[in-house]
C-alpha positions, 0 to 999 in steps of 0.5 A: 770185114776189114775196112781197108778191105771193105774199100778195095771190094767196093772198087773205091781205091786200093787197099794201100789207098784205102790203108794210106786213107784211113791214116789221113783221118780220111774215113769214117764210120757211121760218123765217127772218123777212123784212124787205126788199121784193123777196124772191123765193120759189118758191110750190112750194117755199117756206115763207111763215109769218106771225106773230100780228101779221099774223093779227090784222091780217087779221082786224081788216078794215073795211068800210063802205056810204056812200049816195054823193049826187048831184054827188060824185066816187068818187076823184080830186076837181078843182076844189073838188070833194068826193069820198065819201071826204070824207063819212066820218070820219078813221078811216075816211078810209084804206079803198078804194072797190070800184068806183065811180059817176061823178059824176052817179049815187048810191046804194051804194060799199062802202068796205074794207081788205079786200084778198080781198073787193075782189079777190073783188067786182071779179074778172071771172072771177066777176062779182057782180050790180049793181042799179040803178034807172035813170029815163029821159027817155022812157020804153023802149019792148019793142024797146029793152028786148029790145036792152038785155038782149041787150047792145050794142056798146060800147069795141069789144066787146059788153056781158054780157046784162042784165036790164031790169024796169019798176018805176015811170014810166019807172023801171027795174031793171038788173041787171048782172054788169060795170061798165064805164065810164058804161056803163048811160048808154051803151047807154040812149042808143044805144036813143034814150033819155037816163038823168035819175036812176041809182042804184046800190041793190045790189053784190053781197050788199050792199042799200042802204036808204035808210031805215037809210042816207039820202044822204050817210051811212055804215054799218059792217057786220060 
C-alpha cells in the first residue's frame, strides 16, 4: 500500500495532507524519514511514525458552517457565476466543502481541512441525517407523503426511506441519511408536485440558525 494512502485510511490527515507531510520530511518509516512520494509499505508489518510537525498539524484543523444563499454554486462556477467558496475570506478560501447544494437550494455547507471528519460525514456505510425544510408548489397529499418516506426509484435504484413531517403551509421536514444528486427535487416531483424553496437547515451534528448565522455569512466552530 501507498503510504499517503496508508495515512488517509488511518484517518490521520488527507491524502493531500499526508502527501504535503511526507514532502516536509515529516514521516518515517520504521526509523528512517521518507521524502519521496510512492513509497510502498506493508500495513502488517511496517512501521509509520510522524514527527511533531505532522501532529501539530493534525490537530491545527478548521472548519466552518457558511449559510449558502439562494443562486450560488457549491464548486465549480461558470459564467460569472459565484461560488460559496467567494463569500469567505482568503484564509479560509483553501477548506473543502463536504457535500454540496445545487445552485437553486440554501442553508448549511460545512467547509473543513479535516480530512477524517469529511471521510467520516460523507462515508455511506454510516450515513449522518440531513434535515431540510422543503416548500412545495402544492401542497403533499397522505399518499405521496407515505411514497416519499417509503423511498423511490431514482438512477436505477431505490431511494433509503425518509421522514417527511408538515411544519407549516406547504413546508415540510425531510429528513435524509443520503445525498444524491437533486434528489429531494427529484422524487417531489414524481409525487405530482415541484420544490419552490429547499433549505438544508442540518448536516449531521451541525444546525444552522439563521439568527446567529444569516445568508451568506460564515461561522467557525471549534
Amino acid at each position: 500500500m501507498r503510504l499517503q494512502k496508508y495515512i488517509s485510511e488511518r484517518g490521520w490527515m488527507s491524502r493531500r495532507k499526508a502527501e504535503d507531510a511526507i514532502a516536509k520530511g515529516w514521516v518515517s518509516v520504521n526509523g528512517t524519514v521518507v521524502t519521496e512520494m510512492g513509497v510502498q509499505i506493508d500495513p502488517d508489518t511496517d512501521v509509520v511514525e510522524l514527527s511533531s510537525e505532522a501532529l501539530d498539524t493534525i490537530a491545527s484543523t478548521t472548519t466552518i458552517l457558511v449559510n449558502k444563499p439562494p443562486g450560488v454554486v457549491t464548486n465549480l462556477p461558470q459564467n460569472g457565476e459565484t461560488e460559496v467558496r467567494d463569500l469567505l475570506p482568503p484564509e479560509y478560501q483553501h477548506l473543502s466543502s463536504v457535500g454540496r447544494l445545487d445552485k437553486d437550494s440554501e442553508g448549511l455547507i460545512v467547509f473543513t481541512d479535516d480530512g477524517p471528519l469529511a471521510k467520516r460525514l460523507l462515508d455511506p456505510k454510516n450515513p449522518h441525517e440531513r434535515e431540510y425544510e422543503v416548500t412545495t408548489n402544492v401542497p403533499l397529499l397522505p399518499e405521496a407523503i407515505r411514497k416519499l418516506e417509503e423511498g423511490m426509484r431514482l438512477f436505477g435504484e431505490r431511494t433509503r426511506p425518509i421522514d417527511v413531517r408538515e411544519i407549516g403551509l406547504k413546508t415540510y421536514s425531510f429528513i435524509l441519511n443520503e445525498g444524491k444528486n437533486r434528489q429531494i427535487r427529484r422524487i417531489v416531483q414524481k409525487v405530482g408536485a415541484k420544490v419552490i424553496r429547499l433549505k438544508r437547515v442540518r448536516f449531521a451534528e451541525y444546525v444552522l440558525d439563521d439568527a446567529q448565522l444569516p445568508p451568506g455569512q460564515y461561522r467557525l466552530i471549534s
